[in-house]
FIDOFI-38089 format. One line per field, with one value per residue (C-alpha): residue number from 1; residue in one letter; z, x negated, y. Coordinates in nm, 2 decimals. Layout:
REM residues N
seq	c(NUM | ...) $
type	c(A | ...) $
Z	c(Z | ...) $
X	c(X | ...) $
Y	c(Y | ...) $
END
This chain:
REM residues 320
seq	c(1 | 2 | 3 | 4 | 5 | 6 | 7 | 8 | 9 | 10 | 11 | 12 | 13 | 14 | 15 | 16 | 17 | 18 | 19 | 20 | 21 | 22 | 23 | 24 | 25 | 26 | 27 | 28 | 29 | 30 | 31 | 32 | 33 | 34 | 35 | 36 | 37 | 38 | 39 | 40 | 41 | 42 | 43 | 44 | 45 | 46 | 47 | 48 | 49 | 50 | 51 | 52 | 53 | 54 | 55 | 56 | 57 | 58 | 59 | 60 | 61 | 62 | 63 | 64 | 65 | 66 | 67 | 68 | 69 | 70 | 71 | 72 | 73 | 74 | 75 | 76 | 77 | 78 | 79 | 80 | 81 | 82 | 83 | 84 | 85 | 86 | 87 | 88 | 89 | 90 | 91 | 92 | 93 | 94 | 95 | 96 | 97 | 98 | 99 | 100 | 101 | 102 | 103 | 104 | 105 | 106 | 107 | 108 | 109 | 110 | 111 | 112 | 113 | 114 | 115 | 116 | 117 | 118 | 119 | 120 | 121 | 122 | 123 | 124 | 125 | 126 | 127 | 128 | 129 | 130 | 131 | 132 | 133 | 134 | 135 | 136 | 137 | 138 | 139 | 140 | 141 | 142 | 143 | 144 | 145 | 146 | 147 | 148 | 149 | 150 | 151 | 152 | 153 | 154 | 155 | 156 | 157 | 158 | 159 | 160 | 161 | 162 | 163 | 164 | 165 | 166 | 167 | 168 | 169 | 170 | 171 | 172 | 173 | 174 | 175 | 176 | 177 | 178 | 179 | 180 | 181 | 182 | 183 | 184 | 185 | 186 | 187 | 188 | 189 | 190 | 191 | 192 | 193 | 194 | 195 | 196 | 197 | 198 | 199 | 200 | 201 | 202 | 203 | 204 | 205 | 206 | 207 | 208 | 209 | 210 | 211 | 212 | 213 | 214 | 215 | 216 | 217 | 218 | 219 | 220 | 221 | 222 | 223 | 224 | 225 | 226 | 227 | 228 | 229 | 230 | 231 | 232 | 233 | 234 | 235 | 236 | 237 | 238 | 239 | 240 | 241 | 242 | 243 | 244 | 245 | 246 | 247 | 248 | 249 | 250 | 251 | 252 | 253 | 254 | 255 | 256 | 257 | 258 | 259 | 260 | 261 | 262 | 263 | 264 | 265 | 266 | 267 | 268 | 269 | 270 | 271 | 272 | 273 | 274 | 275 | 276 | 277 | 278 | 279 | 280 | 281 | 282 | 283 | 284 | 285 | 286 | 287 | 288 | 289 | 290 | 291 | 292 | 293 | 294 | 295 | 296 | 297 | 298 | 299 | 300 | 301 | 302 | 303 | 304 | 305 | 306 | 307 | 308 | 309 | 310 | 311 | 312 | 313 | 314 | 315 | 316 | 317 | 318 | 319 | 320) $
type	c(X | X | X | X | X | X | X | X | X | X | X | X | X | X | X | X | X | X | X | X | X | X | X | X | X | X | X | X | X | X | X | X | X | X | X | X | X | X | X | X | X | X | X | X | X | X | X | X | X | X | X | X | X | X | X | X | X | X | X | X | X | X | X | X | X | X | X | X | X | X | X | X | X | X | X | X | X | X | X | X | X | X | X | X | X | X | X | X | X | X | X | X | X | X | X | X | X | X | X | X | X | X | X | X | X | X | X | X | X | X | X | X | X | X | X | X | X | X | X | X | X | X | X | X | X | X | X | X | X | X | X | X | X | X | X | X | X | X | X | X | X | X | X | X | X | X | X | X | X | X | X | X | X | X | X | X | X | X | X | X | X | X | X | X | X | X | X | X | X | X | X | X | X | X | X | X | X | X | X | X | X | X | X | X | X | X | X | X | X | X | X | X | X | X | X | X | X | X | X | X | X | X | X | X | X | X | X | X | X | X | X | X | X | X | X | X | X | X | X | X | X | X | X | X | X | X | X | X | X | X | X | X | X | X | X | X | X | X | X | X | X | X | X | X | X | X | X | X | X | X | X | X | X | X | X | X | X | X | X | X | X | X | X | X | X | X | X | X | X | X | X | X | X | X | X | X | X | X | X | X | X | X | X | X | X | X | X | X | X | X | X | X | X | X | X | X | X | X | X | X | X | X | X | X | X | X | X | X | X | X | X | X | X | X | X | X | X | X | X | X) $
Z	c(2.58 | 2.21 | 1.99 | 1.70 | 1.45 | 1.40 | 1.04 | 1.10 | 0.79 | 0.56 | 0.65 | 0.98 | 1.11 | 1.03 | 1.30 | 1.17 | 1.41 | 1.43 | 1.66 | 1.69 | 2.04 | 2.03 | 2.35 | 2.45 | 2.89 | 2.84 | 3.14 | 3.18 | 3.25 | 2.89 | 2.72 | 2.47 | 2.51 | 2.12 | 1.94 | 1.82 | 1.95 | 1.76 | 1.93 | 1.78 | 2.07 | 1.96 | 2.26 | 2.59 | 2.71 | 2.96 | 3.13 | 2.99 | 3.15 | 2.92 | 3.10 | 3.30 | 3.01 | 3.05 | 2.76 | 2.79 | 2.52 | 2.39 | 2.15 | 1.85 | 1.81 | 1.76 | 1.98 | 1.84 | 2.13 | 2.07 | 2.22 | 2.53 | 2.65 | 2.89 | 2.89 | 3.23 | 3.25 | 3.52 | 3.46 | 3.22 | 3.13 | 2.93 | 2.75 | 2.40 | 2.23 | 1.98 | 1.94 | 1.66 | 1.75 | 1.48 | 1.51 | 1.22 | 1.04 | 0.86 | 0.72 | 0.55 | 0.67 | 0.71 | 1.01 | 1.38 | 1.65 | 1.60 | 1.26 | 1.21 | 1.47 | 1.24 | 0.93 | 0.63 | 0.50 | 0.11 | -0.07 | 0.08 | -0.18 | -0.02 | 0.32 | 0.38 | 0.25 | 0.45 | 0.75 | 0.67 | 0.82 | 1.10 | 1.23 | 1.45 | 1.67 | 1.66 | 1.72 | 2.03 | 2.12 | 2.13 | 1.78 | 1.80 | 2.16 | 1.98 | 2.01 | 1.70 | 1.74 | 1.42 | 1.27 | 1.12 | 0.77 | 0.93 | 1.17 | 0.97 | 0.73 | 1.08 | 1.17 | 0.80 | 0.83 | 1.21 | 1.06 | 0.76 | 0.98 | 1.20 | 0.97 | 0.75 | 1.09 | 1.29 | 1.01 | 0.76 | 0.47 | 0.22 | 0.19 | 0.10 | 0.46 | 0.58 | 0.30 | 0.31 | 0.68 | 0.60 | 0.30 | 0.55 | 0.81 | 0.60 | 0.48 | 0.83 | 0.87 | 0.58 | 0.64 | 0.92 | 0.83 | 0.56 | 0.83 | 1.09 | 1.00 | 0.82 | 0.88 | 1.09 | 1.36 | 1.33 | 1.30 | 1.21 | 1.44 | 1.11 | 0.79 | 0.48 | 0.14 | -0.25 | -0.28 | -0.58 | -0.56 | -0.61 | -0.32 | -0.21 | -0.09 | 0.24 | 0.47 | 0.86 | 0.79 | 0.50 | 0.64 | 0.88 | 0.90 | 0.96 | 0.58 | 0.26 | 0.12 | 0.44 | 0.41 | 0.04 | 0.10 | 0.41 | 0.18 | -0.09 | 0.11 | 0.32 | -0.10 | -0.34 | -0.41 | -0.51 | -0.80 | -0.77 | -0.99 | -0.98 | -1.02 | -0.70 | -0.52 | -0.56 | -0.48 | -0.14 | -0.04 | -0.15 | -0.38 | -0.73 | -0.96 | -0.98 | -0.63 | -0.56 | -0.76 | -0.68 | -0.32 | -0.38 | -0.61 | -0.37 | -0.12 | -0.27 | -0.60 | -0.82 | -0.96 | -0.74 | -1.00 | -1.06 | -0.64 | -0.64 | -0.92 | -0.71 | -0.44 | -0.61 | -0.75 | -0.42 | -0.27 | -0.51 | -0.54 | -0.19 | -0.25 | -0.49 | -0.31 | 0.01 | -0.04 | -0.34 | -0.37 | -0.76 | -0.93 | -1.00 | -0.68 | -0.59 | -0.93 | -0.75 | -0.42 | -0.55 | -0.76 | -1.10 | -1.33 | -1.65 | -1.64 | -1.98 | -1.77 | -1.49 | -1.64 | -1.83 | -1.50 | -1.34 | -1.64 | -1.61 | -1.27 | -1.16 | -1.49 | -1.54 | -1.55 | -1.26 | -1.32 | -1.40 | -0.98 | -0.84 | -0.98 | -0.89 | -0.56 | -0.40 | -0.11 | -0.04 | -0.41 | -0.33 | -0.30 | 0.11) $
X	c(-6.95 | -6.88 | -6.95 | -7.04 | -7.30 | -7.41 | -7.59 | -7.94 | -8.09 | -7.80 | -7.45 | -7.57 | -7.26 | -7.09 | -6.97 | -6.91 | -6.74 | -6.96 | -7.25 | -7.56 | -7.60 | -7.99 | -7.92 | -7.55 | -7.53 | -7.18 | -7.15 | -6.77 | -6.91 | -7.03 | -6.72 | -6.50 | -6.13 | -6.13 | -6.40 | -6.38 | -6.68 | -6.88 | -7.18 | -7.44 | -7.62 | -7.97 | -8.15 | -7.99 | -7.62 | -7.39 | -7.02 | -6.84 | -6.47 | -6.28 | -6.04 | -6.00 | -6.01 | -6.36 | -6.62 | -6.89 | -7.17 | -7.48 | -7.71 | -7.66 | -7.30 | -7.11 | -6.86 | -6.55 | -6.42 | -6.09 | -6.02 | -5.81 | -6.05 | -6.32 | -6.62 | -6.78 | -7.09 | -7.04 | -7.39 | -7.66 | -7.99 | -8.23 | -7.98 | -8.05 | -7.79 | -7.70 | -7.41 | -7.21 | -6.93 | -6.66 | -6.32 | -6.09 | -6.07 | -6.41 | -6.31 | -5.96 | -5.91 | -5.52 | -5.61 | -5.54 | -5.54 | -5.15 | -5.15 | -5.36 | -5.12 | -4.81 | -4.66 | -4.85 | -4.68 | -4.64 | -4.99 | -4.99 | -5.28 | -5.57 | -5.39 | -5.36 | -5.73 | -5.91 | -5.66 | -5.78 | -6.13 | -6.03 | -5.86 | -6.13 | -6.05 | -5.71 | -5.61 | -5.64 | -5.51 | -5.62 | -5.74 | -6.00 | -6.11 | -6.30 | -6.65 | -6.81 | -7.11 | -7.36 | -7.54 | -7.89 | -7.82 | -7.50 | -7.76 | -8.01 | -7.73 | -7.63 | -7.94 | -8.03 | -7.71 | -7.72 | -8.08 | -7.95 | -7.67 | -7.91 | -8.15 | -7.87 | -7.70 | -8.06 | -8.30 | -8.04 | -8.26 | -8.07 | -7.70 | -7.55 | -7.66 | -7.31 | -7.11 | -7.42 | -7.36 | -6.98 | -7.05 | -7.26 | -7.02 | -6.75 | -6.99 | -7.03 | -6.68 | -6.59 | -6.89 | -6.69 | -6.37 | -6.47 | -6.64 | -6.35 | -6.06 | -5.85 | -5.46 | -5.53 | -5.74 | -5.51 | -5.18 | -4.93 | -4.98 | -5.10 | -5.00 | -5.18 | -5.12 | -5.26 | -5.53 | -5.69 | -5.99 | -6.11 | -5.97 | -6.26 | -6.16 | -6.00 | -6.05 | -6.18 | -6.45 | -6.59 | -6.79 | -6.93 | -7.26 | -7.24 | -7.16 | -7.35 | -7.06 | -7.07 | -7.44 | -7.43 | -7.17 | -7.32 | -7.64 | -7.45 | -7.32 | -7.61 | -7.88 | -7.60 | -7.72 | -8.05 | -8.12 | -7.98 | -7.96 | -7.86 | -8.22 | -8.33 | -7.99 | -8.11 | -8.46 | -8.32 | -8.07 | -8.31 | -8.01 | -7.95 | -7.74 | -7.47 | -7.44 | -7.45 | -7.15 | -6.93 | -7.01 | -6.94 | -6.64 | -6.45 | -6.45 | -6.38 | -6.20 | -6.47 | -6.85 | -7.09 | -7.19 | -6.82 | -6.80 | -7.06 | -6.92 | -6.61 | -6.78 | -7.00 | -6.67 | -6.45 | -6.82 | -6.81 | -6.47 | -6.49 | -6.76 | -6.58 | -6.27 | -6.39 | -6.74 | -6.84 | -7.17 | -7.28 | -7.14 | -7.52 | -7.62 | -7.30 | -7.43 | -7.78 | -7.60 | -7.42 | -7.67 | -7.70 | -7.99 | -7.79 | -7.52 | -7.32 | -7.33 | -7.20 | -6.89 | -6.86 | -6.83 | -6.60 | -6.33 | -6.32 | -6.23 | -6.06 | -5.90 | -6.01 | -6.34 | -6.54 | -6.47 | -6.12 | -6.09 | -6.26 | -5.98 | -5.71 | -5.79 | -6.09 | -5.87 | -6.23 | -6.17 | -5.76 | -5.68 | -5.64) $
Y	c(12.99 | 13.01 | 12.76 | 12.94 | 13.02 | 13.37 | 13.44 | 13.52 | 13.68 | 13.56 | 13.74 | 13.84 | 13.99 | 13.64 | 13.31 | 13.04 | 12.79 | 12.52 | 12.50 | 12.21 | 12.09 | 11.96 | 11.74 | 11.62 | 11.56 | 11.52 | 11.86 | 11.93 | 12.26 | 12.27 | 12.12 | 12.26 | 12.32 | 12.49 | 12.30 | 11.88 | 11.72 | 11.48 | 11.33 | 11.08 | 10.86 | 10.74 | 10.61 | 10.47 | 10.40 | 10.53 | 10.54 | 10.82 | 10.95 | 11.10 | 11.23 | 10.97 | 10.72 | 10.54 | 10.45 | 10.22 | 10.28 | 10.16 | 10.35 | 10.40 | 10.50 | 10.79 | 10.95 | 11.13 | 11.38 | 11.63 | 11.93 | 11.75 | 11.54 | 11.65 | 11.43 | 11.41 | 11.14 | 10.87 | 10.66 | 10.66 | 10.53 | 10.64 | 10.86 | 11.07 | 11.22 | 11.52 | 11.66 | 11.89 | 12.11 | 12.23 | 12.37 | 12.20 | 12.50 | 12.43 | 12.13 | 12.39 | 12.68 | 12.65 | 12.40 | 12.44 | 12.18 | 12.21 | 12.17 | 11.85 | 11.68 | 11.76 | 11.69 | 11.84 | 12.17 | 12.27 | 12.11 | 11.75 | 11.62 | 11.85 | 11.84 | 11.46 | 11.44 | 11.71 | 11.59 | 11.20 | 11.29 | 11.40 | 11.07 | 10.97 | 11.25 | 11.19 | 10.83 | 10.65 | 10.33 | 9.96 | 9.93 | 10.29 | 10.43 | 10.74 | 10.52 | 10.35 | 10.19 | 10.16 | 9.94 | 10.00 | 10.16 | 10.33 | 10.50 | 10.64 | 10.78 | 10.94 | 11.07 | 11.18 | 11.41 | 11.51 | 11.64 | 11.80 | 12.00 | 12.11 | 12.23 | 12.46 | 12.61 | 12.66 | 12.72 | 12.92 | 12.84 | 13.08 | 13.19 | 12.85 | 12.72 | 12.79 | 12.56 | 12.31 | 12.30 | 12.24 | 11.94 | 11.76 | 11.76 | 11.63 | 11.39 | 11.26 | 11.23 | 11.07 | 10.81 | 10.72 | 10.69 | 10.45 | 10.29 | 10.20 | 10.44 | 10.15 | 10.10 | 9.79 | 10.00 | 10.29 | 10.15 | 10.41 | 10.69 | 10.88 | 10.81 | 10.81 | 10.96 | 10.95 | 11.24 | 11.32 | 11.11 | 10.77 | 10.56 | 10.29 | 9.94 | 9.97 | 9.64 | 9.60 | 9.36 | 9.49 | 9.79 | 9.52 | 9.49 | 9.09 | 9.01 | 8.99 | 9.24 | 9.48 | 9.50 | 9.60 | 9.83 | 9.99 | 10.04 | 10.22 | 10.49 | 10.54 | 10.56 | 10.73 | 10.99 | 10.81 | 10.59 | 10.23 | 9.91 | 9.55 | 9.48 | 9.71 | 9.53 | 9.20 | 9.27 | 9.46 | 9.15 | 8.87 | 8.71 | 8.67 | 8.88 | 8.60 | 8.58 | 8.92 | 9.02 | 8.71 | 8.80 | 9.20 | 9.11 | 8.86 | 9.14 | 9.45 | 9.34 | 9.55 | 9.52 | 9.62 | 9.95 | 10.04 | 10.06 | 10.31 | 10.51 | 10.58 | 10.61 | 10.88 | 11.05 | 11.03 | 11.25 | 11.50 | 11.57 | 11.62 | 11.85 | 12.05 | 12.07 | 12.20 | 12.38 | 12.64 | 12.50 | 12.52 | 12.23 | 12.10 | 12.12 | 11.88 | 11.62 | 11.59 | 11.53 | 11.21 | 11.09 | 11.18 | 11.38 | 11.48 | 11.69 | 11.49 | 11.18 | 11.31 | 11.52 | 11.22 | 10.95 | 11.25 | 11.27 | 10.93 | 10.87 | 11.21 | 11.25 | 11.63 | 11.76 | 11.91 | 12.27 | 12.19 | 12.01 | 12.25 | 12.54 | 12.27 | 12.23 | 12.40 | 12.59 | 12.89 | 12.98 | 13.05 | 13.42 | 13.49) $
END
């Protein structure tokens, strides 16, 4: 079968390689030797062989499944699960399985970045199996984009549905990298360099939804692109201001509001780099109304304005 997305009344004679699965069985029959599997679980649990490596889940939890492994159910219960199917040449399109398993070739910033989200599929050993289980805010931020991809590769809504479909993807990946993807789950198997956007706190307990810091931080990347203030924070995490910011500072090293502006930046350059969606489209996205603020908060953090990234380094605007 091909796991692909035909254009329906927008570029019609297009595929796009990425495909929603309303309702994951986990059927070798239906697997994917040429597509990364990425499967949320909402309802149930189950035994899954993974080519002979075994996974016991729960719901809710995402599954991260590469191209070599062939899922094949062994129990379940109750079971619901989704799943998307990409090939890593959405997320750049100089990508291959080969090529996100290697060394990175001439342009290393946008490589290592765009190659950073796919780590989950990659990396297997004792400190990541391919399973994360979520948390409450971490799974309705999963649901909210598992709905959004289905929505732009079923319903097509206009002719951005294919680079929409392609920002909220990344966005899932990049959720969960921040989530579990730090050097002490991964060891060294891949490497990590500087790429040009605002690097976040990186720490295993911090994304952890069993401390006052992990809950903040779970709840600013699951509301940035809506309206938040210290005020609403405090109100949300029945706390103080004080303690709110000695809690959030001993943690990450930052105030709580300078957090969320990187974390607001690190989004949209992401956006820029690897989609050609209008640049106000992308400043609604991450959470801002007026466009001087925004350019403003962008200079500041990336150094050059948002126009002047997206020239640098979007890689669909390069000549092919």
């Amino acid at each position: 079968m091909d796991f692909s997305t035909r254009g329906i009344q927008f570029y019609p004679e297009y595929f796009f390689q990425a495909y929603y699965r309303p309702e994951e069985t986990f059927n070798p029959a239906s697997g994917a030797d040429d597509r990364l599997q990425l499967v949320l679980v909402e309802g149930g649990s189950g035994l899954l062989n993974l080519s002979g490596r075994l996974l016991d889940f729960i719901a809710p939890a995402l599954i991260f499944i590469n191209e070599k492994e062939i899922p094949s159910l062994e129990h379940s219960a109750a079971l619901k699960a989704r799943a998307i199917l990409f090939h890593p040449s959405i997320v750049n399109s100089g990508f291959t399985f080969k090529s996100i398993r290697e060394e990175p070739p001439g342009d290393p910033l946008v490589y290592w970045q765009d190659r950073s989200s796919l780590r989950p599929f990659l990396v297997r050993g004792d400190g990541f199996t391919g399973l994360l289980p979520l948390g409450p805010l971490s799974t309705r931020r999963a649901v909210e984009l598992f709905d959004s991809i289905r929505h732009q590769l079923v319903d097509q809504p206009d002719n951005y549905w294919v680079c929409r479909s392609r920002s909220f993807i990344l966005e899932l990946l990049t959720l969960a990298e921040q989530m579990v993807m730090t050097p002490e789950h991964i060891g060294t198997t891949l490497a990590s360099a500087p790429a040009p956007s605002p690097q976040l706190p990186e720490h295993p307990d911090l994304l952890g939804e069993n401390s006052a810091a992990g809950h903040i931080i779970l709840y600013l990347h699951a509301h940035y692109a809506e309206k938040i203030t210290i005020p609403a924070l405090t109100r949300t995490f029945h706390t103080n201001r004080t303690t709110l910011a000695e809690q959030f500072h001993r943690a990450t090293s930052m105030p709580v509001m300078t957090y969320l502006a990187q974390l607001r930046m690190r989004q949209a350059s992401l956006l820029l780099r690897d989609t050609v969606l209008p640049i106000s489209e992308i400043m609604l996205r991450v959470g801002f109304q007026n466009g001087t603020h925004f350019w403003r908060t962008f200079r500041k953090h990336i150094g050059i304005s948002p126009t002047e990234y997206r020239e640098r380094y979007c890689w669909l605007m390069r000549p092919q």
